[in-house]
Residue frames as a rotation matrix with the C-alpha (Angstrom) as fourth column:
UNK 1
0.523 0.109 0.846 127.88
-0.576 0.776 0.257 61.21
-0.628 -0.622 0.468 68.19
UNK 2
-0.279 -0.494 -0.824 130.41
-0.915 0.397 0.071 58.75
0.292 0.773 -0.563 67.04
UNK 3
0.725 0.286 -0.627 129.48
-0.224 0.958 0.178 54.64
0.652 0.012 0.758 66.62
UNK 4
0.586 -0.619 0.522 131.05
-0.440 0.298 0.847 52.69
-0.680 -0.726 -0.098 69.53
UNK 5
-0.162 -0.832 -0.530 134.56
-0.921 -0.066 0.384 51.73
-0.354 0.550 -0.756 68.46
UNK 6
0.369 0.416 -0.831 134.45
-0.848 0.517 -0.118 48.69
0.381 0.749 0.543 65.87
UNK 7
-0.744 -0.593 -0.308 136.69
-0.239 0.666 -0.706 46.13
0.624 -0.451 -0.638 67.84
UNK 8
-0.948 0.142 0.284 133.30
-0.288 -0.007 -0.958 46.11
-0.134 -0.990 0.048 69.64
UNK 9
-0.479 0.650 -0.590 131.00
-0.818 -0.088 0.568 44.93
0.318 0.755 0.574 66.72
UNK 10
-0.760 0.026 -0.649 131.43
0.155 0.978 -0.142 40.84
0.631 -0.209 -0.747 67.60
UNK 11
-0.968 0.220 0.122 129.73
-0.142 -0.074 -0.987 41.61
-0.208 -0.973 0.103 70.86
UNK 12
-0.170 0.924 -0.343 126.19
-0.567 -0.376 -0.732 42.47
-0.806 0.070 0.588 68.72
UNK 13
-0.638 -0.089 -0.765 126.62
-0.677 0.539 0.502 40.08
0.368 0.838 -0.404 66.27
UNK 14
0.447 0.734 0.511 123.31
-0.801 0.583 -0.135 37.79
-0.397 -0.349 0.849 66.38
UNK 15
-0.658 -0.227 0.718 123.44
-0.103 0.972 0.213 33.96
-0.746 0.067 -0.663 65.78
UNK 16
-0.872 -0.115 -0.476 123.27
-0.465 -0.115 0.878 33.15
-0.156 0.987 0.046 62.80
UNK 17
-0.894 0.448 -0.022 120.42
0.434 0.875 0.213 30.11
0.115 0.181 -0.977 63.55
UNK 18
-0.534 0.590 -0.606 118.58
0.191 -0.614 -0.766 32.81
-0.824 -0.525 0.215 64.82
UNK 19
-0.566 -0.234 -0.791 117.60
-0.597 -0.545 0.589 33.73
-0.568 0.806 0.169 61.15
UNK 20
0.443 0.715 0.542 114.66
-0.262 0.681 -0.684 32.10
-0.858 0.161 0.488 59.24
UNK 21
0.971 -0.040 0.238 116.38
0.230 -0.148 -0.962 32.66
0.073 0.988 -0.135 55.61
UNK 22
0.290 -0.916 0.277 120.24
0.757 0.043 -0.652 33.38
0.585 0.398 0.706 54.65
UNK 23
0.803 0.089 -0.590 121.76
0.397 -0.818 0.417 35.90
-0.445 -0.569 -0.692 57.45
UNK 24
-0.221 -0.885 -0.409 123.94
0.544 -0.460 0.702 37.02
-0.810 -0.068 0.583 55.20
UNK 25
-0.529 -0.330 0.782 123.58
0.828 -0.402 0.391 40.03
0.185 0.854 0.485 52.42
UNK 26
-0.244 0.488 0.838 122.05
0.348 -0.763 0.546 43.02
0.905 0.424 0.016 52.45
UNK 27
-0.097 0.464 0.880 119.55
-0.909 -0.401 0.111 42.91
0.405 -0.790 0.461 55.47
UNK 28
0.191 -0.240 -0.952 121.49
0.483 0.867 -0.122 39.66
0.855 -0.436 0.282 57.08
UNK 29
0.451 -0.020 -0.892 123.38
0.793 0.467 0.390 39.64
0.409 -0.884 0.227 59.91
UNK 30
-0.623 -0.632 0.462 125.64
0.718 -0.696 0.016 42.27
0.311 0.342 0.887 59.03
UNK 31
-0.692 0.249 0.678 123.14
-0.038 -0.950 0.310 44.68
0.721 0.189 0.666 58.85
UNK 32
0.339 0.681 -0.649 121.44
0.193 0.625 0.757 43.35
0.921 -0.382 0.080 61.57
UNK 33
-0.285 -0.746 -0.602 124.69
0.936 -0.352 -0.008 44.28
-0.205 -0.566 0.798 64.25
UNK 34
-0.861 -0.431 0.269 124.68
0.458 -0.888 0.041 47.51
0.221 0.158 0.962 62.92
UNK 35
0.300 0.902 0.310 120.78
-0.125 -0.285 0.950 48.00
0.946 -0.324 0.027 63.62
UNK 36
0.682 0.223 -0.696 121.30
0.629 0.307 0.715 46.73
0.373 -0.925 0.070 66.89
UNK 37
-0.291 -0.581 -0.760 124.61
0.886 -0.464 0.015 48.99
-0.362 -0.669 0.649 68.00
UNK 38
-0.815 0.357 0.455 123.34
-0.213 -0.917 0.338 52.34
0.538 0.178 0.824 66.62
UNK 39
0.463 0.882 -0.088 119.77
0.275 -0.048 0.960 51.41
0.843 -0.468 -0.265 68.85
UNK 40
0.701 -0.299 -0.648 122.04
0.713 0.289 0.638 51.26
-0.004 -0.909 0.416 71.78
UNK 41
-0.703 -0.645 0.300 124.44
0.632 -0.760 -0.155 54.16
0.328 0.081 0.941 70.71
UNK 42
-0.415 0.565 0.713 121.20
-0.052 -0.797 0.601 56.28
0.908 0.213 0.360 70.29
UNK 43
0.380 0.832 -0.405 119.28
0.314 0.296 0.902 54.87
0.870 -0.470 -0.149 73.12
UNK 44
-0.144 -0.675 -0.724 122.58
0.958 -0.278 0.068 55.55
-0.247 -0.684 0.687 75.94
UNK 45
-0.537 -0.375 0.756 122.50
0.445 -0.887 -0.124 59.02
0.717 0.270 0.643 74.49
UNK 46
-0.489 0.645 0.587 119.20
-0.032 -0.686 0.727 59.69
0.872 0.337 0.356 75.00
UNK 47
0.730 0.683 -0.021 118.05
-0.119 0.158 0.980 57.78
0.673 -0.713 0.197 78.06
UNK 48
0.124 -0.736 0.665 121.92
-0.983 -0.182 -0.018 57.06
0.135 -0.652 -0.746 79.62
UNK 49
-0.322 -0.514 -0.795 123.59
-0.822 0.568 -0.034 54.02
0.469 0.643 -0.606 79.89
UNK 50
-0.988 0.134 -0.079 121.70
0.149 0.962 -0.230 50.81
0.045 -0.239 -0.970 79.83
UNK 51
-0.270 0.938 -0.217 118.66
-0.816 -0.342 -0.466 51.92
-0.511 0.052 0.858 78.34
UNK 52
0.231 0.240 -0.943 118.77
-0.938 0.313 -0.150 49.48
0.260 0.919 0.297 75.80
């Protein structure tokens, strides 16, 4: 399985206000997108698209 193509990250990018504390290092926003499109990579695999 490859990650959906990166030109398609923006899309999963939360809002920042969303965020009690700084959304940015480590386990900000950043890493936050990337949780969220690998659920939805994995989840389409497994259950077919629009599981997630």
């Amino acid at each position: 399985m490859s990650p959906p193509p990166s030109s398609n990250l923006r899309t999963y990018l939360p809002d920042e206000s969303w965020f009690r504390f700084r959304p940015r290092g480590i386990h900000g926003a950043p890493h936050t997108t990337r949780v969220l499109v690998w659920a939805d990579a994995i989840a389409n695999a497994v259950a077919g698209p629009g599981a997630l």
